[in-house]
C-alpha positions as CSV (number, residue, x, y, z in Angstrom):
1,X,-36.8,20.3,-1.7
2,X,-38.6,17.1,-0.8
3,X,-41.3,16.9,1.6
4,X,-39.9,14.2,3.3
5,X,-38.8,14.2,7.0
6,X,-35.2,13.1,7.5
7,X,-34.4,10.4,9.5
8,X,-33.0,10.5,12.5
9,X,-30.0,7.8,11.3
10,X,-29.9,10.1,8.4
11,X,-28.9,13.2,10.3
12,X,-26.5,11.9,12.3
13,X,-24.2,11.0,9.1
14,X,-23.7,14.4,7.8
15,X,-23.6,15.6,11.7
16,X,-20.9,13.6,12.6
17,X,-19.0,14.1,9.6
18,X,-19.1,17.9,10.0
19,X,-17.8,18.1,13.6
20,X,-15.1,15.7,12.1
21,X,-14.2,18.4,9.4
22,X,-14.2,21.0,12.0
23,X,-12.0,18.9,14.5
24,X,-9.8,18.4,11.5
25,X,-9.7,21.2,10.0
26,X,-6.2,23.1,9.8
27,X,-5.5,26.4,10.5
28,X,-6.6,29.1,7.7
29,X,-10.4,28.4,6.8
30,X,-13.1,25.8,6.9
31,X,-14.1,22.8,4.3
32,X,-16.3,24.4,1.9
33,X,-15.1,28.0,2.0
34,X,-13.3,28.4,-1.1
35,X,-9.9,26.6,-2.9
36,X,-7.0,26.0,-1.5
37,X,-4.2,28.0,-3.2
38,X,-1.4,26.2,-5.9
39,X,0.6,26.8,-2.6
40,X,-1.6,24.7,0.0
41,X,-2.0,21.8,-2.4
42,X,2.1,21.6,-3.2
43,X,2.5,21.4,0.3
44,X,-0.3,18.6,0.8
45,X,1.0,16.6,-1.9
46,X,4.6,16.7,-0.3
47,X,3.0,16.1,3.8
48,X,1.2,13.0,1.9
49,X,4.8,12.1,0.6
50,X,6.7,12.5,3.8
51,X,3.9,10.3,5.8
52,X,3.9,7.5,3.4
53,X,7.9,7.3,3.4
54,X,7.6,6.7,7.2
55,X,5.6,4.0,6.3
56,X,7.6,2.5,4.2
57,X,10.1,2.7,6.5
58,X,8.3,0.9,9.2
59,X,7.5,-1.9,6.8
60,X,10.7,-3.0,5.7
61,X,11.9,-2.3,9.8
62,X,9.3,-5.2,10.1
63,X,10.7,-7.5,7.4
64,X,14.2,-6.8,8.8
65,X,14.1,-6.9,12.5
66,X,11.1,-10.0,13.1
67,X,13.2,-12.6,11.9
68,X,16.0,-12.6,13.9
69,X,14.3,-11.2,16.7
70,X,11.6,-14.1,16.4
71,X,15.1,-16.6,16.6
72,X,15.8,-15.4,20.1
73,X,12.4,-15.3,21.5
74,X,12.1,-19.2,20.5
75,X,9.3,-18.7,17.6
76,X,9.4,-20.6,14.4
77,X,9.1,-19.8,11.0
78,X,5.6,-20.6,10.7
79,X,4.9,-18.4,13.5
80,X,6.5,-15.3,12.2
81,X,5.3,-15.7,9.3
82,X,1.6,-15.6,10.7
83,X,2.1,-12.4,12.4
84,X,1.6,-10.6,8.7
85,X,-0.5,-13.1,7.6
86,X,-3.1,-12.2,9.9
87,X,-2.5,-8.2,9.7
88,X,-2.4,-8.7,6.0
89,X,-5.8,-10.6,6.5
90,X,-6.9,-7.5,8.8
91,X,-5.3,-5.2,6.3
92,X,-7.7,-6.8,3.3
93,X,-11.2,-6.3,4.7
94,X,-10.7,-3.3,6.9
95,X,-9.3,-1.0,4.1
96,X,-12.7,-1.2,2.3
97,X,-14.5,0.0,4.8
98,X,-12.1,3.2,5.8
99,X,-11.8,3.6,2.0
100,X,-15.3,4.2,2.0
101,X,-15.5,6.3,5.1
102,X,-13.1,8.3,3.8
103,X,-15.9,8.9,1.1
104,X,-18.4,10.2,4.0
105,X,-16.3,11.7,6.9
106,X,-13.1,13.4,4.7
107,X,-9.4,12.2,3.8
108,X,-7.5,14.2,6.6
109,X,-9.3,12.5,9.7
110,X,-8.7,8.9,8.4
111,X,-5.2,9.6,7.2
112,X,-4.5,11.5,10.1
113,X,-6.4,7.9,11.6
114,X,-4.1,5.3,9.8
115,X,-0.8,6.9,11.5
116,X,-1.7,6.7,15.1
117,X,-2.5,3.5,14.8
118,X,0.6,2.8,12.7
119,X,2.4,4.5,15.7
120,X,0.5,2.7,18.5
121,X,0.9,-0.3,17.0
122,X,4.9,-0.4,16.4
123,X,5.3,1.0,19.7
124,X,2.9,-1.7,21.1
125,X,5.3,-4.4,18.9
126,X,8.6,-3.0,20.2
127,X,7.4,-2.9,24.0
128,X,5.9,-6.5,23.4
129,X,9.0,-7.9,22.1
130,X,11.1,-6.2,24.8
131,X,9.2,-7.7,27.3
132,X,9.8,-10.8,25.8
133,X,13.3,-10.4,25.4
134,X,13.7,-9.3,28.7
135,X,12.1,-12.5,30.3
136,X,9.2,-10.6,32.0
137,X,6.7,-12.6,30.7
138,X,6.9,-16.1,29.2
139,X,6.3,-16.4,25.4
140,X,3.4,-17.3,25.4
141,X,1.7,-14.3,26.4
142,X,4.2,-12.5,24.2
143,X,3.2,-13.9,21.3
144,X,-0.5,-13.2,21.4
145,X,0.5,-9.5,22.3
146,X,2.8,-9.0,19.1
147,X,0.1,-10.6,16.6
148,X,-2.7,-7.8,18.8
149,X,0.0,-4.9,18.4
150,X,0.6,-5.6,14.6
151,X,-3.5,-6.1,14.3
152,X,-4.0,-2.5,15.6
153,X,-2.4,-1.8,12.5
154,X,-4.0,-4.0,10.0
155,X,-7.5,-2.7,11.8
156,X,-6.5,0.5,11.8
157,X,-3.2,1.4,9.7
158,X,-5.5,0.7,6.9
159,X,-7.3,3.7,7.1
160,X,-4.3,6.0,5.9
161,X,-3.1,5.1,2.5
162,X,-6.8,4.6,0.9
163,X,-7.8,8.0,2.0
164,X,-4.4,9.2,1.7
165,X,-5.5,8.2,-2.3
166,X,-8.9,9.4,-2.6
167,X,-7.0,12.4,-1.7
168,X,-5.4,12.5,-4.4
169,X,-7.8,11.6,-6.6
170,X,-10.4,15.3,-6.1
171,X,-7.8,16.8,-6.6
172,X,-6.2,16.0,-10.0
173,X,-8.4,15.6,-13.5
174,X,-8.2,12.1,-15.3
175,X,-5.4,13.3,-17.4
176,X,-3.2,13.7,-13.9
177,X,-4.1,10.6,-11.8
178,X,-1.5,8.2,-13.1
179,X,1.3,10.8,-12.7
180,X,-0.6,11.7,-8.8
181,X,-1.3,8.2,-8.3
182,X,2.6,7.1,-8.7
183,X,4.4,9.3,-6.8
184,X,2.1,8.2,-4.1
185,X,2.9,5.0,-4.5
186,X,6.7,6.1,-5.1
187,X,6.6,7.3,-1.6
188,X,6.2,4.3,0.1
189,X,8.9,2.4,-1.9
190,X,11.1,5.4,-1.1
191,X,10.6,4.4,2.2
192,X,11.3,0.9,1.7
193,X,14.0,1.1,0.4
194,X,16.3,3.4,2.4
195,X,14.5,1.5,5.9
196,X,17.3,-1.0,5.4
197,X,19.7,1.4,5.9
198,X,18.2,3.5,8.4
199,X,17.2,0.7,10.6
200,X,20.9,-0.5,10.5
201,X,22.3,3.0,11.6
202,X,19.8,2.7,14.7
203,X,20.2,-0.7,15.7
204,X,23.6,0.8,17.4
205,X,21.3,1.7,20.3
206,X,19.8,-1.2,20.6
207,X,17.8,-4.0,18.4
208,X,14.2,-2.5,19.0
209,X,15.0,1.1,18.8
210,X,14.2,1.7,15.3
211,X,10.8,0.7,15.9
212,X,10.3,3.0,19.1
213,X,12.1,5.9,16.0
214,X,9.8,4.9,13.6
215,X,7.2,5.4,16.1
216,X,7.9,8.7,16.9
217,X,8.1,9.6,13.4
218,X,4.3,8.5,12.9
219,X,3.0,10.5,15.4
220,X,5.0,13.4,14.0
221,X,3.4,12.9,10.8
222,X,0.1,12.5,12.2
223,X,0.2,15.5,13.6
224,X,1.5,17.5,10.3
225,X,-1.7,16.1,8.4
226,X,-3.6,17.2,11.6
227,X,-2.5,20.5,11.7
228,X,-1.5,21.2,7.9
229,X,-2.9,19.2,5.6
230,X,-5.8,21.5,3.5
231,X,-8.9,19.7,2.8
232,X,-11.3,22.6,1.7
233,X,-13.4,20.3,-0.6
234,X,-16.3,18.8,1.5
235,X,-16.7,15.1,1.4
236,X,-19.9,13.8,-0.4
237,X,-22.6,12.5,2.1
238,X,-24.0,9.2,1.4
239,X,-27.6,9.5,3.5
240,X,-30.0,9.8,0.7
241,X,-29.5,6.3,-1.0
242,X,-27.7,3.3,-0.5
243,X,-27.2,3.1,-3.9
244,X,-24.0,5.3,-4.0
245,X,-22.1,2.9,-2.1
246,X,-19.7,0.9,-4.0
247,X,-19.9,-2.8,-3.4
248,X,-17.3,-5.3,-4.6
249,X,-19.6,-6.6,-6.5
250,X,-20.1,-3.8,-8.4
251,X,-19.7,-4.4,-12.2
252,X,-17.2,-1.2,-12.4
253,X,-14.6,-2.6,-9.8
254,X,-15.0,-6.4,-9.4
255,X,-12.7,-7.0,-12.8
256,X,-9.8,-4.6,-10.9
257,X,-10.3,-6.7,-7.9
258,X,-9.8,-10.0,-9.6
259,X,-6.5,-8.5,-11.2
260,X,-5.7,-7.2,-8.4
261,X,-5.7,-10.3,-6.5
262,X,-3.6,-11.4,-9.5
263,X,-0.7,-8.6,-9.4
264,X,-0.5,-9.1,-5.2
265,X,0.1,-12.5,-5.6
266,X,2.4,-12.6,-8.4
267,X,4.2,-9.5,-7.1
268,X,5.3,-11.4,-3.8
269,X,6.4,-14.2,-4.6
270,X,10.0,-13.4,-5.6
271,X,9.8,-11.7,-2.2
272,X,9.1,-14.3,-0.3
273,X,11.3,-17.3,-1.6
274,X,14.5,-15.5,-3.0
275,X,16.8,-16.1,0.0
276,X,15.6,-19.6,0.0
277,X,16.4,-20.1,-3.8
278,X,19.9,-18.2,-3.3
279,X,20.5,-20.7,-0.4
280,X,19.1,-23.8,-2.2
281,X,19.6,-23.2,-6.1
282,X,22.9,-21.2,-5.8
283,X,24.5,-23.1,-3.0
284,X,25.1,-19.9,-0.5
285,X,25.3,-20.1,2.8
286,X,23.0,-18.4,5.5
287,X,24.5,-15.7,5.9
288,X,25.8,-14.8,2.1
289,X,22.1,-15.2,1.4
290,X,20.7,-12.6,3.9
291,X,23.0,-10.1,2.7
292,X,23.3,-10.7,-1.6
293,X,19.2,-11.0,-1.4
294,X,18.9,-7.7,0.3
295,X,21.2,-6.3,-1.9
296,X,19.1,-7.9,-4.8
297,X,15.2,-7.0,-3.2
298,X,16.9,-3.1,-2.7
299,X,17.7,-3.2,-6.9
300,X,14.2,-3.9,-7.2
301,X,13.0,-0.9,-5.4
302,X,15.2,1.0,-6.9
303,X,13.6,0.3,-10.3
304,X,10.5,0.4,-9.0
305,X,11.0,4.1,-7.4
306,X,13.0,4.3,-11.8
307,X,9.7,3.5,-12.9
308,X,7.4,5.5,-10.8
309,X,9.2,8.8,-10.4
310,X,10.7,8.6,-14.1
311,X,8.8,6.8,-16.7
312,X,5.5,7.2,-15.3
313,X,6.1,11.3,-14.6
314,X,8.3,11.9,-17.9
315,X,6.8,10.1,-20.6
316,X,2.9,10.2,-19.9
317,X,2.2,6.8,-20.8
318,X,-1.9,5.8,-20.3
319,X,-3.1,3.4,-17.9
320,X,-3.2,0.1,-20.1
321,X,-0.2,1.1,-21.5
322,X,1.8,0.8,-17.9
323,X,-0.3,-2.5,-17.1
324,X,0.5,-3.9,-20.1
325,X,4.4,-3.0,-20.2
326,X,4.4,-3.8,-16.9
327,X,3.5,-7.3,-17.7
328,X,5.7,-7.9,-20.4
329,X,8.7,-7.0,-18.5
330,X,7.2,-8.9,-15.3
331,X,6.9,-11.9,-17.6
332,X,10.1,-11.7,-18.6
333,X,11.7,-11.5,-14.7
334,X,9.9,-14.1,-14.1
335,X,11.6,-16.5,-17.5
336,X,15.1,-15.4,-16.2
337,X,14.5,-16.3,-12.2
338,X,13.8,-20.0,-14.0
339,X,16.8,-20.3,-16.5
340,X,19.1,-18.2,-14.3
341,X,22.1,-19.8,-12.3
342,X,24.6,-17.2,-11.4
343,X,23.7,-14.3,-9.0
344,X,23.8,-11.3,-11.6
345,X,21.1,-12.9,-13.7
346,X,18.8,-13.4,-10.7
347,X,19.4,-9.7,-9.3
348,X,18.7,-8.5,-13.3
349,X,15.7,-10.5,-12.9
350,X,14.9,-8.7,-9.5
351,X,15.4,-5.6,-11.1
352,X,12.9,-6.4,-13.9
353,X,10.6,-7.3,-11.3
354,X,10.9,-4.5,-9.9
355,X,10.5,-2.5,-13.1
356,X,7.6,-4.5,-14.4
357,X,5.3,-4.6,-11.0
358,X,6.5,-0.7,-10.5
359,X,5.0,0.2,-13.5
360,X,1.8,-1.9,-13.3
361,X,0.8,-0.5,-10.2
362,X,0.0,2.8,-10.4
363,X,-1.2,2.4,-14.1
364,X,-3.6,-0.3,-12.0
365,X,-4.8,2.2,-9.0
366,X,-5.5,5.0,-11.5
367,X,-7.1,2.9,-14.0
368,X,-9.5,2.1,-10.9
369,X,-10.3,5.4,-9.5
370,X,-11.2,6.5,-13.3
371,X,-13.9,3.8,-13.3
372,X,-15.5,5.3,-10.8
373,X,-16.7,8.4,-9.6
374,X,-15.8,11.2,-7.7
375,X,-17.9,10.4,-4.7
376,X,-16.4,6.8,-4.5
377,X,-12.6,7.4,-4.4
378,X,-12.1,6.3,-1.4
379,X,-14.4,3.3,-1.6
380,X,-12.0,1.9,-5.3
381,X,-9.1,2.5,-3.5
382,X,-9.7,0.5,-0.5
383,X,-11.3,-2.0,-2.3
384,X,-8.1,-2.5,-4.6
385,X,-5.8,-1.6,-2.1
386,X,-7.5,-4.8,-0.2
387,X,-7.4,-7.1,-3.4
388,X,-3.2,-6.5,-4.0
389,X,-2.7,-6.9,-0.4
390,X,-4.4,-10.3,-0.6
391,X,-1.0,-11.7,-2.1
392,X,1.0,-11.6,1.0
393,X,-1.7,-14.0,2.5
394,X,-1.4,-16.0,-0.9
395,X,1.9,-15.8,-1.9
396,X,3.6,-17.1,1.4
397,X,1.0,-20.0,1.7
398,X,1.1,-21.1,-1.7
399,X,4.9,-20.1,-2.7
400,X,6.4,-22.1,0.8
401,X,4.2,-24.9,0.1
402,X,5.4,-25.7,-4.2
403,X,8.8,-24.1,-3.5
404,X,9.4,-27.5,-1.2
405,X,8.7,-29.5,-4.3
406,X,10.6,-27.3,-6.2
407,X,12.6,-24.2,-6.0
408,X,11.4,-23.2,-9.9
409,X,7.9,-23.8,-8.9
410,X,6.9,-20.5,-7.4
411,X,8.5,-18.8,-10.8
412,X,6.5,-20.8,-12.6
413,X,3.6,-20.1,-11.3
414,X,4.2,-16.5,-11.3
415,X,4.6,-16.5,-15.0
416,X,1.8,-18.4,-15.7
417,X,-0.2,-15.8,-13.1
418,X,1.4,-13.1,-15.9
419,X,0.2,-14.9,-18.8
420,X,-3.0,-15.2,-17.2
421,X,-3.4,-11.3,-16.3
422,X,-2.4,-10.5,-20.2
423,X,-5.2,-12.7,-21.7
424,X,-7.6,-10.8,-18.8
425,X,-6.8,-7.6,-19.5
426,X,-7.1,-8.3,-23.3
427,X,-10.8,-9.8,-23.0
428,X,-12.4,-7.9,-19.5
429,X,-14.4,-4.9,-21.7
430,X,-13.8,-2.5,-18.2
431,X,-10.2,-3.2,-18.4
432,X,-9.7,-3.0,-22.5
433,X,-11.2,0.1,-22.3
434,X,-10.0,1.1,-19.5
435,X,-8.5,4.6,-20.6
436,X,-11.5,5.5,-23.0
437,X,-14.0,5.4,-19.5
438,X,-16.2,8.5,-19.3
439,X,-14.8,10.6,-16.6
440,X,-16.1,13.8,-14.5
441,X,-13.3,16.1,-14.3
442,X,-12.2,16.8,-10.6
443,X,-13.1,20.6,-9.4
444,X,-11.4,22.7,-11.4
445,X,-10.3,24.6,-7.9
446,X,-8.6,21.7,-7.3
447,X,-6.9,20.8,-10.6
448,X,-3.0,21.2,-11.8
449,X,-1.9,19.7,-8.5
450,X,2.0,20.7,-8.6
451,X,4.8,18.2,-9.0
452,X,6.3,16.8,-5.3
């Protein structure tokens, strides 16, 4: 043991982070005190995949109620639009930094974290725009409280689905994480997708209430990580060198950020200009477009969900083999959405889209957490979960801006961003080699994580 007297900043670190574990700590034994049972950690992994549902839910809630709600309250375009551009901004620096807290304090407390604030902040959003609707207060103190409700989230919201990963990642071995890392992911476009649906059965009671439901149903999943959710692995306590922290400059990560920058950016682009291109290219009106580019953006989460619950759990492809399908077949949605001119080939182009992104992703996130090491999960998946986000600031600036010039333009560019991403995977030595990395195997309590 070294002679050394620890510092008082030192102690504090480990301090806080053990009344954390105990505050957090579910009923049935401390972190530390021995491994959870096959039992425990089915039950985690399905909590995990309940709580990220809801928040897929409360995204595409977002996507469907802002825009018309926006209409009445008298806001343009632009300023919808920079309500998630400036979360999405929050979103990309903040998850970093839980990611890596994550790392020091344990998963459950930021998870549990992530969904309050996703809670507070859509009830905040709801009440704000209901005050607006009401006429209580004039719009422009409206709007500066819905871009501070939906910042709550980017600030905080961020915390969950990093930690919610790193999770994930102690407790399955290399061999697992792709499978593990999927059907996380596959929870959140579960919940995507069926949101349409579910916000349009609540909207009977009124246009907001879906948000004051999905609301409720964060702080009820909150509380089931609180009070359920094992974590009997003690987080690794970064107070003896700085060294351990992962920066994104680190040689490991950086090359996954640049992609990653890269797949966020090329993966929203059909997302935000396809009603525009089935209004302009295929001569529909407004309301023909809303409803045929829903149907076409819910076929390509349904082959995203086809390629993460089936093709990614059933036939155990690597890492680089998912990006590098995935790239193909994003390539080719992306040669169809330019030569297509009837609505089935741009919806099979969707649906490739889909297909293609939905298999690059998780191949992507678990290619990431294997670079690194166990003590820096949380860090990589912030990091990356920061870089993809970065395309909804991208893609909406740069897409809106060419697709004025031309409705092909944003497709082109997209292809050319898939081209690019080949060519990098093909000559970046951490990404070549990506699934040859040395690895240390997870805790072998914690291993054999069962199927959701």
């Amino acid at each position: 043991m070294s002679d050394q007297p620890t510092k008082p900043s030192e102690a504090k670190v480990p301090q806080r982070a053990s009344l954390l574990r105990r505050a957090f700590t579910p009923a049935g034994g401390e972190p530390g005190d021995g491994p959870s049972s096959p039992k425990q950690r089915k039950r985690a992994f399905q909590i995990l995949f309940l709580s990220l549902i809801c928040l897929g839910i409360g995204q595409s809630g977002m996507f469907a109620i802002l825009p018309p709600v926006s209409r009445q309250l008298g806001l343009t375009e632009f300023q919808t639009g920079a309500i998630f551009a400036i979360s999405a901004t929050i979103w990309v620096f903040s998850s970093a930094y839980w990611g890596a807290r994550s790392d020091r304090q344990g998963r459950r407390p930021m998870i549990v974290l992530g969904l309050v604030a996703f809670s507070v902040s859509m009830l905040a959003f709801a009440t704000s725009v209901e005050i607006g609707l009401m006429g209580i207060l004039p719009i422009a103190v409206v709007y500066p409280m819905m871009i501070a409700s939906r910042a709550i989230y980017g600030i905080f919201g961020s915390a969950g689905f990093p930690a919610a990963q790193g999770y994930i990642a102690d407790r399955t071995s290399p061999s697992e994480r792709t499978s593990a890392v999927a059907t996380l992911n596959a929870a959140f476009g579960l919940g995507t997708t069926a949101g349409p649906g579910i916000i349009a059965a609540l909207a009977v009671m009124g246009t907001i209430a879906p948000l004051y439901f999905v609301a409720v149903v964060g702080a009820i999943s909150a509380f089931a990580i609180w009070r359920f959710l094992p974590e009997r692995t003690a987080p690794v306590m970064h107070t003896k060198s700085k060294s351990q922290k992962l920066s994104w400059r680190d040689p490991r990560i950086l090359p996954f950020l640049i992609f990653g920058v890269m797949l966020g950016t090329a993966g929203s682009f059909p997302i935000q200009v396809i009603a525009f291109f089935f209004m302009d290219v295929l001569k529909l009106d407004i309301n023909q477009a809303i409803q045929l580019s829903g149907v076409g953006l819910m076929a390509s989460s349904m082959a995203a969900l086809f390629a993460q619950l089936v093709i990614v759990q059933r036939m155990q492809l690597s890492a680089s083999q998912l990006v590098n399908w995935g790239i193909g077949i994003g390539f080719a949605s992306y040669v169809l959405f330019i030569v297509g001119e009837t609505y089935g080939l741009i919806v099979f182009a969707l649906l490739l889209s889909g297909l293609g992104f939905g298999l690059i992703r998780p191949g992507y996130a678990a290619a990431a957490s294997l670079a690194v090491g166990k003590e820096q999960q949380g860090a990589a998946a912030g990091l990356t979960g920061g870089a993809t986000a970065s395309g909804f600031i991208f893609a909406p600036l740069i897409g809106n801006y060419i697709y004025a010039y031309d409705p092909h333009a944003p497709f082109y560019l997209g292809g050319a961003l898939m081209i690019v991403m080949a060519i990098y995977v093909a000559l970046s030595p951490h990404l070549r080699i990506l699934d040859n990395l040395p690895q240390e195997e997870s805790e072998t309590a914690e291993t054999n994580v069962p199927k959701v």
